[in-house]
C-alpha positions as a Python dict, from the first residue, in 0.01 Angstrom:
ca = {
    (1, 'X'): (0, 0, 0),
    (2, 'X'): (11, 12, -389),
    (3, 'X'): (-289, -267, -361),
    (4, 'X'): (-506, -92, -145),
    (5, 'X'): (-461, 244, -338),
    (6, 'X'): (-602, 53, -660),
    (7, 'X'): (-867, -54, -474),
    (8, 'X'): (-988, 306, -392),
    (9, 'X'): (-932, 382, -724),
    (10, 'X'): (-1175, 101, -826),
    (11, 'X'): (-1471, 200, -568),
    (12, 'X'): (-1455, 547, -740),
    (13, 'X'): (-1485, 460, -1041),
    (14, 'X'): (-1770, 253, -953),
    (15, 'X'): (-1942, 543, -767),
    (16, 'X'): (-1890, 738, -1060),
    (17, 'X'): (-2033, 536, -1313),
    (18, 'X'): (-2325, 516, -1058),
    (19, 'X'): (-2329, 892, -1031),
    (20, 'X'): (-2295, 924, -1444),
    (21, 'X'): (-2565, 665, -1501),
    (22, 'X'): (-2830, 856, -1226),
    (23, 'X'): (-2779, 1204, -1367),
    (24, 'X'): (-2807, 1065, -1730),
    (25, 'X'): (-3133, 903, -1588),
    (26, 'X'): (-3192, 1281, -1483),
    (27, 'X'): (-3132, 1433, -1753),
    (28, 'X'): (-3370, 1178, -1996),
    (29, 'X'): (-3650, 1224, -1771),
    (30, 'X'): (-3620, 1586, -1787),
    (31, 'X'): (-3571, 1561, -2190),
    (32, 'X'): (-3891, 1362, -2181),
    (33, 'X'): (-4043, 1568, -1928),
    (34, 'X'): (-3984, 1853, -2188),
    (35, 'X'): (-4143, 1695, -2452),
    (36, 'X'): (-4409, 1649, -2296),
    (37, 'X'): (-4465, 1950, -2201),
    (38, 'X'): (-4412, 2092, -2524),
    (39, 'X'): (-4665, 1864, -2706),
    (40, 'X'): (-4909, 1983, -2451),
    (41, 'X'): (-4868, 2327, -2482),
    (42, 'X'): (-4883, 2301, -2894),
    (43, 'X'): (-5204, 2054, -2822),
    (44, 'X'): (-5325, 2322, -2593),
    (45, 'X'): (-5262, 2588, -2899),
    (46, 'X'): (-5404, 2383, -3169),
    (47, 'X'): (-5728, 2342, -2942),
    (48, 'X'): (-5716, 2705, -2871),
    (49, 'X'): (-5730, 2797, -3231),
    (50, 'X'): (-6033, 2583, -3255),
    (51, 'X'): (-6165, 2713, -3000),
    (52, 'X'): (-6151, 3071, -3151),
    (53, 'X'): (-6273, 2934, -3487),
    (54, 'X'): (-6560, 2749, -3386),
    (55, 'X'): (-6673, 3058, -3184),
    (56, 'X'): (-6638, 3280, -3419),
    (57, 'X'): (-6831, 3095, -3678),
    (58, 'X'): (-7126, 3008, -3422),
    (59, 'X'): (-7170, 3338, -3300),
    (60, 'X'): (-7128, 3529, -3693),
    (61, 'X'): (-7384, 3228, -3779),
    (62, 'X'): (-7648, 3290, -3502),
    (63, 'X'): (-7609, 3687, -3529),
    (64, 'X'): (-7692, 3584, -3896),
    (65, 'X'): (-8009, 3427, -3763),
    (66, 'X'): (-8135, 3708, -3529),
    (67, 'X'): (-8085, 3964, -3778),
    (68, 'X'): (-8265, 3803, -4041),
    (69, 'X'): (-8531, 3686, -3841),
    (70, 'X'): (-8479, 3309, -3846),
    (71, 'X'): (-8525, 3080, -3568),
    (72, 'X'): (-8264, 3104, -3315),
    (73, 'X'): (-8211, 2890, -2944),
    (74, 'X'): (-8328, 3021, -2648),
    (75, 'X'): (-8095, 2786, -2464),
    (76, 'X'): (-7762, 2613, -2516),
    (77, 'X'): (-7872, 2273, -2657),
    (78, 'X'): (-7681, 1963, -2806),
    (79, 'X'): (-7329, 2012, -2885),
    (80, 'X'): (-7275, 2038, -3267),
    (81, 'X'): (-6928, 1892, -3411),
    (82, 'X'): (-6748, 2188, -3616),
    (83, 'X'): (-6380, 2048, -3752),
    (84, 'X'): (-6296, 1683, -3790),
    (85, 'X'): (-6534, 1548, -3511),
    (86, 'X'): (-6296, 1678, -3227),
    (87, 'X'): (-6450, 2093, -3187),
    (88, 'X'): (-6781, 2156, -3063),
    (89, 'X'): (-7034, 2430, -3015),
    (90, 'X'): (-7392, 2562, -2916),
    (91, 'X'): (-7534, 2869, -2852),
    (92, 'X'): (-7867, 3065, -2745),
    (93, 'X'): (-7991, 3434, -2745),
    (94, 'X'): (-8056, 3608, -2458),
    (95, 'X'): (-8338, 3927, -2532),
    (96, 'X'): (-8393, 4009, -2175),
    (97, 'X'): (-8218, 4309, -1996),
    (98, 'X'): (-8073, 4625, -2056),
    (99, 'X'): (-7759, 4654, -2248),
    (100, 'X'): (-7567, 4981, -2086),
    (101, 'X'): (-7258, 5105, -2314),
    (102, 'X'): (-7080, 5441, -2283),
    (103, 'X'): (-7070, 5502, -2678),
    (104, 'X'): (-7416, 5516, -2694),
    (105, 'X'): (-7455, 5678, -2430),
    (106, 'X'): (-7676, 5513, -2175),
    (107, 'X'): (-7906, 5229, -2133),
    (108, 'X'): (-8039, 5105, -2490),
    (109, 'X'): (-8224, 4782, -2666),
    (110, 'X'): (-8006, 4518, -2788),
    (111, 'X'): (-7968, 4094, -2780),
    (112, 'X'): (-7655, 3871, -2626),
    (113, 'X'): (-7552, 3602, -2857),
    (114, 'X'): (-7346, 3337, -2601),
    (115, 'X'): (-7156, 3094, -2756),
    (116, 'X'): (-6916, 2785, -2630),
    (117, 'X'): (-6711, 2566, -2828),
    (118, 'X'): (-6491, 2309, -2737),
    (119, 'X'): (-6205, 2077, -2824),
    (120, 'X'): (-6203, 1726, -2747),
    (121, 'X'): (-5850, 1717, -2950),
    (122, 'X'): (-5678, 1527, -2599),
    (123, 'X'): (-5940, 1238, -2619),
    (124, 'X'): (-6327, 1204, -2511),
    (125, 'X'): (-6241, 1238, -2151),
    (126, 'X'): (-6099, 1587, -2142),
    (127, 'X'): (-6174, 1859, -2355),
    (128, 'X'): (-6033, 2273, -2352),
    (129, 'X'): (-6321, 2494, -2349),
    (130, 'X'): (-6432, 2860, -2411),
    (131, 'X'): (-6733, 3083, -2388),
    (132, 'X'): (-6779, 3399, -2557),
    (133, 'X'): (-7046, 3641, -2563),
    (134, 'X'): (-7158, 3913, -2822),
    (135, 'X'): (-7452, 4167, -2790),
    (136, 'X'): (-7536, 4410, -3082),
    (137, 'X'): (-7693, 4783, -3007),
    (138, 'X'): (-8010, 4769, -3247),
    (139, 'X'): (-8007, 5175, -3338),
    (140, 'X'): (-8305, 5247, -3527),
    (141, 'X'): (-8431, 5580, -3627),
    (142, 'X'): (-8710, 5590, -3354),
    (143, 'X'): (-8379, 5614, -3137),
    (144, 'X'): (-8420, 5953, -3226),
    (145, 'X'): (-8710, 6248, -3137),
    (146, 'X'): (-8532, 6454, -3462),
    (147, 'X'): (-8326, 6275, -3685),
    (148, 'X'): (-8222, 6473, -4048),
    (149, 'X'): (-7964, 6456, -4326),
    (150, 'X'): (-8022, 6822, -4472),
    (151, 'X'): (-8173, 7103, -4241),
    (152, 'X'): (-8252, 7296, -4550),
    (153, 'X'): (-8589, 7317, -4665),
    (154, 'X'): (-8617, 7135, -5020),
    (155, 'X'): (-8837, 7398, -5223),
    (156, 'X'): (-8732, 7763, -5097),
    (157, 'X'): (-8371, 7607, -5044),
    (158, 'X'): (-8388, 7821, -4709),
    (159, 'X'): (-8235, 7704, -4389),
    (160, 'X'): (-8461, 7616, -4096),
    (161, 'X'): (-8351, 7741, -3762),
    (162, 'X'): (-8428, 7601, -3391),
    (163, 'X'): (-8574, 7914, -3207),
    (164, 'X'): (-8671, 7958, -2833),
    (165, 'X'): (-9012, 7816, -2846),
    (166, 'X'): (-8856, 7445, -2965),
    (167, 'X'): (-8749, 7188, -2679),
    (168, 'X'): (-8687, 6865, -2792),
    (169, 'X'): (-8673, 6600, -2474),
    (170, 'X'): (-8532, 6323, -2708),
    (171, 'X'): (-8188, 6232, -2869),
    (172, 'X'): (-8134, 6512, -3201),
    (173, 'X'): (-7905, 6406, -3482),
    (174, 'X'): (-7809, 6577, -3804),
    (175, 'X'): (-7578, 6508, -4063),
    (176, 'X'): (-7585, 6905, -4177),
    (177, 'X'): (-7476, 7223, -3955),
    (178, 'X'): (-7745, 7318, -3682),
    (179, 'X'): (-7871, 7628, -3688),
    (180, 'X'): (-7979, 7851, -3450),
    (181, 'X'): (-8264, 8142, -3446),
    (182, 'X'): (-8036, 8435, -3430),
    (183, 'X'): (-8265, 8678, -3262),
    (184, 'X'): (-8451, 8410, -3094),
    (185, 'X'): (-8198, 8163, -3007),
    (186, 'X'): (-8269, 7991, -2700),
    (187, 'X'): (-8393, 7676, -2784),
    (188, 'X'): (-8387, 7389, -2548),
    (189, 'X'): (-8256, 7040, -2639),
    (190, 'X'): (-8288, 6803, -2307),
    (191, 'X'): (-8152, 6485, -2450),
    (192, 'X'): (-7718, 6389, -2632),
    (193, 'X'): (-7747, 6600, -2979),
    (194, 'X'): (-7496, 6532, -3243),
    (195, 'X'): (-7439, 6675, -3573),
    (196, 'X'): (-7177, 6602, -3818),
    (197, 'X'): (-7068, 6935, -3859),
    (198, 'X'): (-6728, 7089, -3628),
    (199, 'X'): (-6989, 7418, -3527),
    (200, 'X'): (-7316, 7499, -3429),
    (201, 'X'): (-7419, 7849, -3642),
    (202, 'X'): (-7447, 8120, -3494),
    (203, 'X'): (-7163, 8117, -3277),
    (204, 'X'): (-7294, 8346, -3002),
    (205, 'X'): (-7642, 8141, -2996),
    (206, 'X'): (-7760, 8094, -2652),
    (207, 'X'): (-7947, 7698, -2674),
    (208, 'X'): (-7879, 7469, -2348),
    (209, 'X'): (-7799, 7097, -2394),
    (210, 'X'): (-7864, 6898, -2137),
    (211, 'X'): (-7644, 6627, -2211),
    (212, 'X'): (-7430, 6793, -2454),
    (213, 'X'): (-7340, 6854, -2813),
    (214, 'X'): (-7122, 6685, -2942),
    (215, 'X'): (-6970, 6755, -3287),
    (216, 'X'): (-6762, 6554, -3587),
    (217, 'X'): (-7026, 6284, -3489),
    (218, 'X'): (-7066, 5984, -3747),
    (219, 'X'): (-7331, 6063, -4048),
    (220, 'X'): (-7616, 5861, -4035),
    (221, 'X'): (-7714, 5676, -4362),
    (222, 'X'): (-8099, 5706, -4489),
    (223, 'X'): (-8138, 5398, -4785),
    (224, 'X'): (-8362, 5516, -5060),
    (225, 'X'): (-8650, 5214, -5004),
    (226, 'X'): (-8781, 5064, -4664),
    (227, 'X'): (-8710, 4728, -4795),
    (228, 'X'): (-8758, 4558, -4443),
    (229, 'X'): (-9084, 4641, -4467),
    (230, 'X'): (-9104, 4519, -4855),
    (231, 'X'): (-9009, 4195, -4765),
    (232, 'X'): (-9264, 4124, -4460),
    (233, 'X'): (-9529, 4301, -4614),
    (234, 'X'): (-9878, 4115, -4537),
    (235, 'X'): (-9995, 4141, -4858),
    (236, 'X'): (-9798, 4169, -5174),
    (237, 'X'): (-9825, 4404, -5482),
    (238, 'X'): (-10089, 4624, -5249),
    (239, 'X'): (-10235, 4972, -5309),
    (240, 'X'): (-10321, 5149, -5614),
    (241, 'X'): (-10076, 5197, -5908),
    (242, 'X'): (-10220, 5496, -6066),
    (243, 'X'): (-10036, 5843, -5958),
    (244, 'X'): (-10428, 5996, -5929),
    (245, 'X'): (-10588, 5700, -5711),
    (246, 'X'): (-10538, 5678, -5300),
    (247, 'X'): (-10510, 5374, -5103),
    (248, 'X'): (-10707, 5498, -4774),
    (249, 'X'): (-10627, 5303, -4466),
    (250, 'X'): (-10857, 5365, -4161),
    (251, 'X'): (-10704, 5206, -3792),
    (252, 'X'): (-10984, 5025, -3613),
    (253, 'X'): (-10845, 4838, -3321),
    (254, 'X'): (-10680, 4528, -3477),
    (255, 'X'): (-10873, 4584, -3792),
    (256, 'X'): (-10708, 4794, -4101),
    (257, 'X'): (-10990, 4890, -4292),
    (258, 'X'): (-10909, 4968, -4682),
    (259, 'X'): (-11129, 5201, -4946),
    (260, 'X'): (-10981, 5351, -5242),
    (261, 'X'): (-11016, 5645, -5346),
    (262, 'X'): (-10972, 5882, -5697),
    (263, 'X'): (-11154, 6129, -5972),
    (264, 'X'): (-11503, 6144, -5944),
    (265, 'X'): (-11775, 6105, -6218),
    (266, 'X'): (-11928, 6382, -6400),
    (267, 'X'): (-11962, 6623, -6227),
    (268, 'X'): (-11694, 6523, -5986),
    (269, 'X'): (-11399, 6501, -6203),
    (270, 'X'): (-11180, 6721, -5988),
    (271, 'X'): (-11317, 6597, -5660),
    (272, 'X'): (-11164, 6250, -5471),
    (273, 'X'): (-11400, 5989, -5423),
    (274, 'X'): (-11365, 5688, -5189),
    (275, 'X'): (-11530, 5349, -5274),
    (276, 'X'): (-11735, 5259, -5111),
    (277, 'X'): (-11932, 5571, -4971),
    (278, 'X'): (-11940, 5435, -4599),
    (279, 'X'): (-11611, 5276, -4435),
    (280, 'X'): (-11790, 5063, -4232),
    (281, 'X'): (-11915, 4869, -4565),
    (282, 'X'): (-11607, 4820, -4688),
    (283, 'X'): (-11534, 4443, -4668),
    (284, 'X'): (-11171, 4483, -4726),
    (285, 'X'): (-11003, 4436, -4406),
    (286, 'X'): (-10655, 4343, -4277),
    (287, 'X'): (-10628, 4184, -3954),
    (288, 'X'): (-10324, 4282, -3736),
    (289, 'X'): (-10223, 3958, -3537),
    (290, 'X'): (-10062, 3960, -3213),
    (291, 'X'): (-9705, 3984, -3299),
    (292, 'X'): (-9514, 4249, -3527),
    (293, 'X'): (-9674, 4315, -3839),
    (294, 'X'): (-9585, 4500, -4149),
    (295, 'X'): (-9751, 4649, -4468),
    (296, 'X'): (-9622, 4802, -4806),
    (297, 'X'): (-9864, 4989, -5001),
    (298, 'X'): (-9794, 5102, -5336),
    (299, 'X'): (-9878, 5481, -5417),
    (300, 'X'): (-9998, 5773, -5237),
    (301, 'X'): (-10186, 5610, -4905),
    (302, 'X'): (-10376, 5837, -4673),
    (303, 'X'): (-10367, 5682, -4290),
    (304, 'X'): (-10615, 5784, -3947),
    (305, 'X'): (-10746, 5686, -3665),
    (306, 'X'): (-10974, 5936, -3500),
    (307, 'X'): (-10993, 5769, -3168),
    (308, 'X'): (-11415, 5820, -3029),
    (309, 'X'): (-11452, 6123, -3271),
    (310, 'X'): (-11639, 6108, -3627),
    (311, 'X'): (-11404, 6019, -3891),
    (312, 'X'): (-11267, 6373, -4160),
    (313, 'X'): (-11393, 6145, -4441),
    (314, 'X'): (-11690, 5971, -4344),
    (315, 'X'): (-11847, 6113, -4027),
    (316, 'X'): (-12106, 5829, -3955),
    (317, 'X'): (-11751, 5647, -3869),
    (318, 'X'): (-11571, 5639, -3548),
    (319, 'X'): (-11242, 5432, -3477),
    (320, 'X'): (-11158, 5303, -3131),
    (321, 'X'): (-10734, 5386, -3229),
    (322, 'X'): (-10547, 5224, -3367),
    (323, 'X'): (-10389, 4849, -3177),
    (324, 'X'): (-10108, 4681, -3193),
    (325, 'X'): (-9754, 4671, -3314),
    (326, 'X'): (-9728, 4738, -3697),
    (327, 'X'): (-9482, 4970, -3917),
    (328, 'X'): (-9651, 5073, -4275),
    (329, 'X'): (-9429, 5211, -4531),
    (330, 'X'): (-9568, 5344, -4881),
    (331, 'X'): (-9364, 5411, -5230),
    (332, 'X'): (-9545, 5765, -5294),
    (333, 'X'): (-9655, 6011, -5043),
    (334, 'X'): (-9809, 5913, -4718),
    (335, 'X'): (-10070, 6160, -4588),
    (336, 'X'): (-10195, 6168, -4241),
    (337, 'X'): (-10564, 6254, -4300),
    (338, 'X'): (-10674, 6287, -3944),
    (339, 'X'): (-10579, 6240, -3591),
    (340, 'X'): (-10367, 5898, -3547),
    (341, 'X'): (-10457, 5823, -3165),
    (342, 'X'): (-10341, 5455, -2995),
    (343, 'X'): (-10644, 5273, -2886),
    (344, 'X'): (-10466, 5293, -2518),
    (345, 'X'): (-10350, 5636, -2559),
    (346, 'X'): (-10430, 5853, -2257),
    (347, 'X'): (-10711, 6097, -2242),
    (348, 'X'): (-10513, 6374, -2342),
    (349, 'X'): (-10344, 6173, -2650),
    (350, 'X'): (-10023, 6085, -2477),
    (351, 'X'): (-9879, 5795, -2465),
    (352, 'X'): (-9830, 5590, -2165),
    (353, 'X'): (-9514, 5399, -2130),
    (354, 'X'): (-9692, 5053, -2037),
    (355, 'X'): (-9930, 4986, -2380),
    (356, 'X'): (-9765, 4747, -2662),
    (357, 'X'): (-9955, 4945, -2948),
    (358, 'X'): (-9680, 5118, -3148),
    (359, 'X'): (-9698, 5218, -3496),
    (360, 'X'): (-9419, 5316, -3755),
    (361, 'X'): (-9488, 5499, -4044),
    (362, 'X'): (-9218, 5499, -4367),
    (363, 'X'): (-9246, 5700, -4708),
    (364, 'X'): (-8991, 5684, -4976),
    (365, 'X'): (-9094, 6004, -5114),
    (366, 'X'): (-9275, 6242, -4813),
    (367, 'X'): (-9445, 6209, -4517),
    (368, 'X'): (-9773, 6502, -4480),
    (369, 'X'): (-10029, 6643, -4241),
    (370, 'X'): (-10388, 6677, -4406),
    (371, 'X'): (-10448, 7033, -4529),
    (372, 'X'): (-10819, 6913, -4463),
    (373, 'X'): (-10765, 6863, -4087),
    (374, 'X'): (-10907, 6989, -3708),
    (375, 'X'): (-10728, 7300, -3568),
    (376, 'X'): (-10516, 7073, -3374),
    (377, 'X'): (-10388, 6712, -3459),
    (378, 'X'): (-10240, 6443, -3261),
    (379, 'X'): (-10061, 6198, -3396),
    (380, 'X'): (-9912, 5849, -3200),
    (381, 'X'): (-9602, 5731, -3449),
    (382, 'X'): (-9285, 5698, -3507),
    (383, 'X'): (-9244, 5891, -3860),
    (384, 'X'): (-8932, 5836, -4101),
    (385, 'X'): (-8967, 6006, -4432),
    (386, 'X'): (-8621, 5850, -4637),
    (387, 'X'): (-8699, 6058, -4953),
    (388, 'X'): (-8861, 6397, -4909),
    (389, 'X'): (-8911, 6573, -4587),
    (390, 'X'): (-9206, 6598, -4337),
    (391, 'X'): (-9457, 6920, -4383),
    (392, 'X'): (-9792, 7025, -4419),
    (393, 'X'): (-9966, 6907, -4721),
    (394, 'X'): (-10102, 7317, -4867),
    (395, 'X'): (-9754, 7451, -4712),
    (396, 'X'): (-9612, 7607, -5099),
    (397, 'X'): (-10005, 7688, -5229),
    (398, 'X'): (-9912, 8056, -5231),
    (399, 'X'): (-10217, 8321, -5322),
    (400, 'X'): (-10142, 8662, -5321),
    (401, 'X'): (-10158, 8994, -5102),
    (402, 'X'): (-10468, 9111, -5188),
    (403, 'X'): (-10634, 8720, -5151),
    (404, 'X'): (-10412, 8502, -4960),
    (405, 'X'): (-10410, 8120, -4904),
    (406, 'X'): (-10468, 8127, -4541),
    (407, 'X'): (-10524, 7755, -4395),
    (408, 'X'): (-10366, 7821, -4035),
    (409, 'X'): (-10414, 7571, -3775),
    (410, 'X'): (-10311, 7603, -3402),
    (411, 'X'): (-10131, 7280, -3284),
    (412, 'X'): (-9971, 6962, -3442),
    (413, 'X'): (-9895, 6713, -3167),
    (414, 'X'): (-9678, 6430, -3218),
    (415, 'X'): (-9610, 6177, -2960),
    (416, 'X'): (-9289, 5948, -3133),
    (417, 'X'): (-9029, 6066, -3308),
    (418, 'X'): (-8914, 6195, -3668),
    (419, 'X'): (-8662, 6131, -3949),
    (420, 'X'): (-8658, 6294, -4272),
    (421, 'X'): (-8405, 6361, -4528),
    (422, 'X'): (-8491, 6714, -4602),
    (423, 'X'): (-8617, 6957, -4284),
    (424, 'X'): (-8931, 7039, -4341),
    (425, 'X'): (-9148, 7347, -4259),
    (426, 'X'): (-9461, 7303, -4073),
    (427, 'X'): (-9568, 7665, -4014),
    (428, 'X'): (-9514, 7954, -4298),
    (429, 'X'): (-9651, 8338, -4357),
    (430, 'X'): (-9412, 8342, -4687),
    (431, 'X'): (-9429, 8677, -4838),
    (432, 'X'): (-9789, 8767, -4623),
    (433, 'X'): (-9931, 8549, -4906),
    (434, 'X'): (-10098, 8336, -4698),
    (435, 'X'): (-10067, 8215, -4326),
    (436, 'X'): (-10030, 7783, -4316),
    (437, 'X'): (-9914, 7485, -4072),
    (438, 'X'): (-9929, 7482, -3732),
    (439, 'X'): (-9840, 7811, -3484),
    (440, 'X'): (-9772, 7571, -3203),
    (441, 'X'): (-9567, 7225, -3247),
    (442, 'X'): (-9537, 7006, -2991),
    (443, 'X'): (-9291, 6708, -3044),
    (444, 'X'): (-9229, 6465, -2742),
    (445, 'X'): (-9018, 6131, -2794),
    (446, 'X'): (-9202, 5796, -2714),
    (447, 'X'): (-8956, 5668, -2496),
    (448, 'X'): (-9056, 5355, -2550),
    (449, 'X'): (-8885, 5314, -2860),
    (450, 'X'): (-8572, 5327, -2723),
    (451, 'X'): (-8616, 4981, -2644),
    (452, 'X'): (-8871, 4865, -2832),
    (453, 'X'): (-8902, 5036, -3156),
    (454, 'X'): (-9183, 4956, -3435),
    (455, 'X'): (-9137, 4639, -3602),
    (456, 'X'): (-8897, 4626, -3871),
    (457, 'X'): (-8793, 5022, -3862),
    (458, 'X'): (-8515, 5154, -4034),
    (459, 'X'): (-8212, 5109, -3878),
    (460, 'X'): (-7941, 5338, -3797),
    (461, 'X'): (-7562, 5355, -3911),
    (462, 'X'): (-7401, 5334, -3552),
    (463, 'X'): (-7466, 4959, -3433),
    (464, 'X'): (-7248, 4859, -3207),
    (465, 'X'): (-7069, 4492, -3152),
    (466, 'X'): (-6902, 4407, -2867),
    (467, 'X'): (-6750, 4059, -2827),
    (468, 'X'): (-6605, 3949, -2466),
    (469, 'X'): (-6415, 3544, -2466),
    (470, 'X'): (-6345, 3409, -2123),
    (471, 'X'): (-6237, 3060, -2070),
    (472, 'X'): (-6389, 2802, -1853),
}
């Protein structure tokens, strides 16, 4: 009995050692098995990270490109090696389609930069990889139909109120407080208006917003020189350096043709003279190519294009309007002579919304309408005046009550938008010394530029970047 007892005792401890030696088996593999899986997950980290690194830098590196107006893929090409041979990336731009986002409040212009990078830190054979996309809301002033910093007029220092007559059917922004006709106070603004002031003044003011006011908005910054213009300028150190001398610029088609103008001979001294006498002899032209286009002229510049009617300063001249896709910004004040009609404008001076000719228009100092012009005055532009304000040329030549400076015209149309640093006045019977400007102003937004602004305008404060990351 004692025997066979041992041997029981013998076959367990056998079975046991089997037992012992198949759960330490267990127990390794699962060690292992763990450790595995942990180097995997910190490989899958450390290609992660260079993931996020590599996509960052490709898509900070192509906005880089867009916004400077480099060269930039149109489609993802070759893969590029980023960090020690084992992250890649590519990108391309994407310009087509709308770009809709809440903050700005609808459907606006913008580009997609899409990026992928990826990590071949596992071998060749298998690689972690991500794709991001970015698109950036290009706000430029012709985002707006009225656009201001101070709604104060800069000479009387006298506020200039909205009244019933005004509807504006394009976005309104000011950095100052609005203000509102108070006997006449029910203005119409049809499109988002924002000011950077908490109130509206008066209180009790009876204007509609379509889409809303909306207060405590971000200011709007206005730089003090249009140096994107500067920079593309197609010809350099242009225009006329002396403050009594015009550079005249007269739209013809494609065709800028340039004159300048200043004192007269005896007995002409106090009269302007244009060289030469006829615009049509003038052999200094500037050809406007097919693509965007910009020119900075030096000095006062006086710009027109009388579309089919006899030009205000040489009447055996008529323009066919102005073509094409060009913004023009001057260092002293620019003067709009005459009408300023699109080639393809409509019959009435409109502007259609399927014509590429659009034409920007910056001064440093002020923006003004001829005191010289027709009774009523169309103008096709986008206008941004980042110094002064935009008026009427004779608007502060006061006379007196017994012989006032009367120069009253009937209608200023203006088919673009507007941006000045100071609100100007347009239309003024200041102290029944004289009656001036325009009785009737009629402002409608080119809605065009919402998407498709003139080339090189200034841009807004607000841009927008959103970023999305999704893996693959």
């Amino acid at each position: 009995m004692k025997q066979f007892k041992g041997r029981k005792e013998q076959g367990s401890v056998l079975v046991m050692a089997v037992v012992l030696s198949f759960a330490m088996f267990i127990m390794g593999l699962g060690f292992l098995t763990s450790v595995d899986y942990f180097e995997n997950s910190v490989s899958d980290e450390i290609a992660f990270a260079q993931n996020i690194y590599a996509l960052s830098y490709i898509t900070k590196i192509t906005n880089t490109i867009v916004k400077t107006g480099g060269l930039y893929p149109g489609a993802y090409g070759a893969w590029n090696p980023y960090f020690n041979d084992n992250v890649y990336y590519r990108s391309y731009v994407d310009f087509t389609g709308n770009i809709n986002d809440g903050f700005f409040y609808g459907t606006l212009r913008g580009y997609y930069v899409y990026a992928q990078a990826k990590s071949t830190y596992y071998g060749a054979d298998y690689f972690i990889g991500r794709t991001s996309a970015t698109y950036e809301i290009l706000e430029t002033f012709a985002d707006y139909l009225y656009l201001s910093i101070i709604e104060e007029d800069p000479v009387r220092n006298e506020r200039i109120r909205f009244w019933t007559p005004d509807t504006l059917d394009g976005k309104v922004h000011s950095n100052d407080t609005i203000h509102i006709h108070s006997v006449y106070n029910s203005p119409r603004f049809m499109k988002k208006t924002t000011s950077c002031a908490p109130y509206i003044v008066p209180f009790d003011h009876q204007a509609t917003f379509d889409e809303g006011f909306f207060p405590n908005a971000d200011s709007i910054y206005f730089p003090d020189q249009a140096d994107e213009i500067r920079i593309r300028s197609l010809r350099r150190n242009f225009g006329t350096f002396n403050p009594d001398s015009v550079t005249e610029l007269t739209f013809h088609g494609r065709e800028i043709i340039v004159r300048y103008c200043g004192p007269g001979g005896p007995p002409h001294e106090d009269s302007l003279v244009c060289r030469p006498s006829r615009i049509s002899a003038s052999n200094d032209r500037i050809i406007v190519s097919g693509g965007d286009a910009a020119l900075f002229v030096h000095g006062k510049v006086y710009v027109k294009a009388n579309r089919g009617n006899p030009d205000l300063m040489d009447t055996t001249f008529r323009s066919i309007g102005f073509e094409g896709r060009l913004t023009i910004a001057s260092s002293d004040t620019m003067i709009i002579y005459d009408n300023l009609i699109y080639k393809n404008a409509n019959d009435d001076n409109s502007v259609p919304t399927n014509i590429i000719d659009c034409l920007g228009l910056i001064s440093e100092s002020a923006i003004m309408v001829g005191d010289s012009v027709g009774d009523t005055v169309y103008i096709n532009a986008a206008l941004a005046s980042l110094g002064g304000t935009i008026s009427v040329r004779d608007i502060y030549d006061y006379g007196t009550v017994s012989d006032p400076n009367d120069n009253e015209k009937q209608s200023l149309f203006i088919y673009g938008s507007l941006a000045m640093k100071n609100r100007g006045i347009v239309h003024t019977t200041h102290n029944g010394w004289g009656d001036r400007g325009f009785i009737e102003k009629d402002y409608h937004y080119d809605t065009r530029f919402q998407m498709d602004p003139p080339p090189y305008f200034i841009r807004a404060s607000g841009h927008n970047t959103i970023y999305m990351e999704s893996g693959n």
